[in-house]
N, C-alpha and C positions, 0 to 999 in steps of 0.2 A: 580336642576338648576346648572348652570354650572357655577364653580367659575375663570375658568381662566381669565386671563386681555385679551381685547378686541386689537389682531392686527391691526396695522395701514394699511390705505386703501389708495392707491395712484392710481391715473387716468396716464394710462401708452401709450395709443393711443386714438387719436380722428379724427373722419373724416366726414365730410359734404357733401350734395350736394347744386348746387343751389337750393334755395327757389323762384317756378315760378307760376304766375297766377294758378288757377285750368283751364286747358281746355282739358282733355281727351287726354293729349300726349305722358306723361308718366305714368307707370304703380307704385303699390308700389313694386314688384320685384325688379324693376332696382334700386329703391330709398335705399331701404333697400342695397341691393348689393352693388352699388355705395360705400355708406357709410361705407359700413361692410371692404370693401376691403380696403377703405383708413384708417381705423383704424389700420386695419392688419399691414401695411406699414408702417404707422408713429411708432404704437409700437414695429415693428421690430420683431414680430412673428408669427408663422402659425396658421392655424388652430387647428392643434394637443396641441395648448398648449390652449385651450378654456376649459372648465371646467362646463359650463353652458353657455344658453344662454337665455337674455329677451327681447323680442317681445316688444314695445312700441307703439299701435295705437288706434285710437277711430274709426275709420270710416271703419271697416272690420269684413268679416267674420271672424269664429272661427278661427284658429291654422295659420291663416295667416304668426305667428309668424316663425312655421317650413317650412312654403314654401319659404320663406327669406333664413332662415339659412341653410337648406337642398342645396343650391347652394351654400356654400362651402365646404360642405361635412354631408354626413349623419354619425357621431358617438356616435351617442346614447346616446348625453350627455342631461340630462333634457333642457326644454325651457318652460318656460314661457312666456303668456300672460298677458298684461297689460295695464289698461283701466280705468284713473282715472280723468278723461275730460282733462281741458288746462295743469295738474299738472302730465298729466301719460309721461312726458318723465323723470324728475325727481323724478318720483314715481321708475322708472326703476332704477333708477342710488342709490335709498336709499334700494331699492330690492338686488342689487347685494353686495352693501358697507354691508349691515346686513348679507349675508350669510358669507362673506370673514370674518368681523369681531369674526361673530361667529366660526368661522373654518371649514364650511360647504366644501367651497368650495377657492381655490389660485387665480383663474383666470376666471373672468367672461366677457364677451362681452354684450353691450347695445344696442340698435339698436332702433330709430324711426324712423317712416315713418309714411306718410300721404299723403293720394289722396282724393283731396277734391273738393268739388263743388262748385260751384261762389253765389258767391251771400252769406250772412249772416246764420250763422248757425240755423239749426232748427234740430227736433226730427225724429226722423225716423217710431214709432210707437207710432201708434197715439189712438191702441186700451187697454193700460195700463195706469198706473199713471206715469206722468214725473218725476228723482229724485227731481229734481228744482222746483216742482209745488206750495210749500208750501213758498218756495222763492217768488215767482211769486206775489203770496197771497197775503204776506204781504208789497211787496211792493204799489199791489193795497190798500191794507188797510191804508199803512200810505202815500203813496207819490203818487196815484193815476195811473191809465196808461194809455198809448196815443196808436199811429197806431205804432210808430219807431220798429227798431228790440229790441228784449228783451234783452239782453245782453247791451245796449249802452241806455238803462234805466234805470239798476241797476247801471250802474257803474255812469253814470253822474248824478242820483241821490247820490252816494256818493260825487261828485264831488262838485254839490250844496249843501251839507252839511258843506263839510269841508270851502267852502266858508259863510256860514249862521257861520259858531262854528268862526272862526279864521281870516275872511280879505281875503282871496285868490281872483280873479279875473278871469274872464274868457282869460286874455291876459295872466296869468301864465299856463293855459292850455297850452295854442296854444306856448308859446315859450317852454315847454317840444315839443312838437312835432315836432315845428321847428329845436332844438337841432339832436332830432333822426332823422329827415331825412338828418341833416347835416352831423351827425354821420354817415348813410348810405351811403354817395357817396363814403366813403375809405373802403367798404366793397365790395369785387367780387360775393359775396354769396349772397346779399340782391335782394329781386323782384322788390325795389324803390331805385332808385339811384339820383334820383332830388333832389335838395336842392329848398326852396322856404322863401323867406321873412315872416316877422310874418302876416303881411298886407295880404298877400294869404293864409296863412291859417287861419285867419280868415272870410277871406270872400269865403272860399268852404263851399259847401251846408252844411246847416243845420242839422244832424242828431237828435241831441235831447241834445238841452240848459243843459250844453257849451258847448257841442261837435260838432265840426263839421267834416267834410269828412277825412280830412288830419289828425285829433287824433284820426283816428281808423285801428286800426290793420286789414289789408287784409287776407281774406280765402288764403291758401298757396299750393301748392303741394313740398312735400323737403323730405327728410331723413338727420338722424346723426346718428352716433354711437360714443361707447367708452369703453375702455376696459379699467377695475378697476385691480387691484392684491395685494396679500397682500403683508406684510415685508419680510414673508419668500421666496415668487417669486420674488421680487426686490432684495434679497439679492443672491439667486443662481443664477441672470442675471446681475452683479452691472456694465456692459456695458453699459446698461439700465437708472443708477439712473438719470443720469444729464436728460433726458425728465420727469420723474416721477412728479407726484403734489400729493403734499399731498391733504386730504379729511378730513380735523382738525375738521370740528365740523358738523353735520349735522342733523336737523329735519325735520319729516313730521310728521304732524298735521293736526288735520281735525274741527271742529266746537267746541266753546261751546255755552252756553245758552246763550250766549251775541248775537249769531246771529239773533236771535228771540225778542230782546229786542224794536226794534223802530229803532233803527241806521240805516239807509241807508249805511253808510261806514262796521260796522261790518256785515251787508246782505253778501256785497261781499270780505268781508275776512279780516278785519284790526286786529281783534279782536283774529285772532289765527294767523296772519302773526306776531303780534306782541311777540307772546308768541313764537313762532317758533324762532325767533331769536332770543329771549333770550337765549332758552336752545341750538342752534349751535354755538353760540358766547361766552356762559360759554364754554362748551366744549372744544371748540379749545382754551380758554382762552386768548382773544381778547375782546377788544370790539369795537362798531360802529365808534367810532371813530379813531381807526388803518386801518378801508378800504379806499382804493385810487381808488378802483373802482368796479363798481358792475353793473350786469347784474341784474334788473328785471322786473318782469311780465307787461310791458307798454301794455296792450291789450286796451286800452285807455289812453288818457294823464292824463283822472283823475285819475287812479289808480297810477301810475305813483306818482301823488302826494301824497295822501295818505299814498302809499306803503315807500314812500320816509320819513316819520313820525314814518309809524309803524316798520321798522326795526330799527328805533334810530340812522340815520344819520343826525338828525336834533336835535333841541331841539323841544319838544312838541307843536304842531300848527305852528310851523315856517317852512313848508315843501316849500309855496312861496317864503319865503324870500331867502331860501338857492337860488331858480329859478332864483328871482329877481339878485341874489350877482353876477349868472355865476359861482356859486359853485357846481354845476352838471355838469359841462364841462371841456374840459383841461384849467389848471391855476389855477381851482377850487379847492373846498375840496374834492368831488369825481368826479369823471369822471362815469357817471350814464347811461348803455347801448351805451356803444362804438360801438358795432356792427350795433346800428342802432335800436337795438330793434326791437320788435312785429311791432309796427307800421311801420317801413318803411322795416325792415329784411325781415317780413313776419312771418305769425303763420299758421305750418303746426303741427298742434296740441301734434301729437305723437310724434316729432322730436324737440319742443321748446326746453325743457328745456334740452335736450344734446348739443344743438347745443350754447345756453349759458351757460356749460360746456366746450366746445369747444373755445368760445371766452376766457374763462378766463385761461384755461390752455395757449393758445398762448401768453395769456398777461404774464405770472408769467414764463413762460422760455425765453422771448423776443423775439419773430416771433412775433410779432402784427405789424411790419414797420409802417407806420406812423396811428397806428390807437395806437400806442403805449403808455402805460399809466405809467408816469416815478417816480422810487420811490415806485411800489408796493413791500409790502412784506406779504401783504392779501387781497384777494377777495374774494367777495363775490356773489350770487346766490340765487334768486327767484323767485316761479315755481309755480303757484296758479291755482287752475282748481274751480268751480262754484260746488256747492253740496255736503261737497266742499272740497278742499283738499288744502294745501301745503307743498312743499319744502324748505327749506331754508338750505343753503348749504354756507361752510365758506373751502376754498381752501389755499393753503401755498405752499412756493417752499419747497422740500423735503430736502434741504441744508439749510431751515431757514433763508434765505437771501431775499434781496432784487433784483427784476427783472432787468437786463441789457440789454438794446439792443440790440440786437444778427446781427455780420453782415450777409447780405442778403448771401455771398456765405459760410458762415459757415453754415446755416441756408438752402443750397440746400445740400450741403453736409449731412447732420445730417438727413434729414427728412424724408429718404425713399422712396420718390418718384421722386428726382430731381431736385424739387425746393421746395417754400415757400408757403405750401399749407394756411398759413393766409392770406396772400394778393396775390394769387393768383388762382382761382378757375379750375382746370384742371383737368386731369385725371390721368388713367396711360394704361400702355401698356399691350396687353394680357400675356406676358412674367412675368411680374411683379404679376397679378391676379394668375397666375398659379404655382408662387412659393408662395403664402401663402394660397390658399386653399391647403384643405389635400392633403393628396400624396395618402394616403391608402382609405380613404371613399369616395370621390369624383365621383359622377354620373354624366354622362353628362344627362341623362334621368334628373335629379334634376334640372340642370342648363337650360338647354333648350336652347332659344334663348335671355336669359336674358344680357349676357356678349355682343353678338355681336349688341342688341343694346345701351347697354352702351356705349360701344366704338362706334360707332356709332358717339354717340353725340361729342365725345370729337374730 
């Protein structure tokens, strides 16, 4: 085994697309694309300096991954596929920090995408066992099951737990969801941009007691990417450092026997969300209580609360009251999915948890404009997928400081594409795409007609 001390891992580009209904109008090529190039851009380097690359989707055929990246160039640098349900975009992002750490590899590229279908998620083969099946089970076993979709009976049977253990109320769902869609109107990238009174989302349809319509996260079509590097590439590029975010502490976790116990809440992940954040918050040597703001897994409002316990930004059962205080919003003690969250963002599966990577790097160099969280000097991140899996991820400025405002025209200047790609969802020009793919591998046979309908859109 290898005794060297583990390099520091810094997130050095990130780039987005919008997050839009599923309806058959974009492909994942473009998403993937899209994405890959505005990385390129923001981190201020080509393709030739990629190292690796990992594919991040659930809803595709095999090596989908190289059909992505091969449209910026084919260099024979390994790629990876990865597919670890709602948790495989930050499954990608703890894939590449483990190689860079170990010395594997300096500079690795992230990439999700997701093209997905309307309507609530379901299984695709139906002549196997489901990983989830024994999930399922036991949810019939102990908390029984109705017609709803499956997903939004696990979770709001945690939701009615934590309300049966601790006081919570079905009005502290609905103003988590209120918040994130409030959250969502300062966001260009979100597929909901309405704000709505607590009074209407409680009275949108019913999905399954407490949740109703408005506390559930929409099926998404989106990509993101991000491009990690280690100390020794931040140091041969130190042009570079002022973008760089550190990656101070990070776990991924997956089940213990407590899933299996009777909990409704540990069914859908408290139980290793909680452990997850211990060991990324020793690491970085932080705790819950030095974040000012944090992106996580709201794929319903009840997780949301929950999740809000089990990372230990709360004291134990008090995840309401923090709701009740307006201590999850600005003014607050944390400012809890600025970008809007799953719920109103959108959840395009393979592209979540980069894309809340994305929000917290904007927040920790100050591009967030008024979505801006004042006072961070840690963020936080997580990434939770069903079967199960999570992320949990603890971010720092690389100067150790605290985040400053950044004026808008410093912030067009700096960002590689012209302007302020947080608060502003654009493109770039083919001029721009063709100085950061390769010079030397680059196939138009590869590329196709994927650039000319990206640009397109924009």
């Amino acid at each position: 085994m290898s005794t060297h001390s583990p390099t520091p891992v810094y997130v050095l580009g990130v780039g987005l697309t919008k997050f839009i209904k599923p309806r058959n109008q974009v492909d994942y090529t473009e998403l993937g694309y899209e994405a890959g190039i505005k990385a390129l851009l923001d981190a201020r380097l080509t393709y030739e300096s990629i190292d690796a690359g990992i594919a991040c989707y659930c809803y595709g055929d095999s090596t989908c991954g190289q059909r992505v990246f091969y449209q910026f160039g084919l260099s024979s640098i390994p790629i990876y596929n990865v597919n670890n349900n709602c948790s495989t975009g930050s499954t990608g992002l703890n894939l590449a920090r483990t190689m860079i750490r170990g010395g594997e590899r300096e500079c690795v590229m992230v990439i999700g995408f997701e093209k997905m279908f309307p309507g609530s998620l379901q299984s695709f083969f139906k002549d196997r066992t489901s990983p989830t099946g024994r999930m399922g089970e036991m949810m019939a076993e102990t908390r029984g099951v109705t017609n709803a979709p499956g997903a939004a009976q696990m979770f709001g049977n945690a939701g009615n737990e934590y309300m049966e253990k601790y006081g919570a109320t079905p009005t502290d769902f609905a103003e988590i969801a209120r918040l994130n869609h409030k959250h969502s109107s300062l966001n260009p990238y979100s597929q909901f941009r309405t704000t709505y009174t607590l009074h209407e989302i409680l009275a949108s349809p019913s999905i399954f007691p407490p949740l109703t319509k408005l506390q559930c996260c929409p099926t998404s079509d989106g990509g993101a990417a991000a491009i990690l590097v280690s100390q020794r590439f931040l140091d041969a590029h130190p042009h570079l450092k002022s973008r760089a975010v550190l990656v101070a502490g990070q776990c991924l976790a997956t089940d213990s026997p407590a899933v299996y116990d009777g909990s409704a809440m540990n069914l859908v992940g408290y139980d290793m969300t909680k452990r997850a954040a211990q060991v990324a918050l020793k690491e970085a040597g932080v705790s819950a209580q030095d974040v000012r703001v944090c992106e996580l897994h709201d794929c319903f409002s009840a997780n949301e609360l929950i999740t809000i316990d089990a990372l230990g930004l709360c004291e134990p059962g008090k995840a309401h009251e923090m709701v009740r205080w307006g201590d999850i919003t600005y003014g607050g003690k944390c400012v809890v999915n600025p970008s809007g969250g799953l719920i109103s963002k959108g959840h395009p599966l393979g592209a979540t948890g980069i894309a809340q990577c994305a929000e917290l790097v904007w927040q920790l160099r100050g591009w967030a404009g008024e979505r801006f969280v004042e006072g961070v000097s840690v963020a936080l991140q997580h990434n939770l997928g069903l079967g199960g899996a999570v992320v949990v991820s603890v971010y720092e400025r690389a100067d150790g400081g605290k985040a400053e405002r950044v004026n808008e025209e410093v912030v067009r200047r700096e960002s590689g594409v012209g302007y302020n790609p947080a608060v502003e969802a654009r493109g770039f020009t083919r001029e721009q795409a063709d100085g950061v793919r390769s010079k030397g591998a680059s196939v138009d046979w590869a590329l196709a007609d994927t650039e000319r309908k990206v640009l397109a859109r924009f």
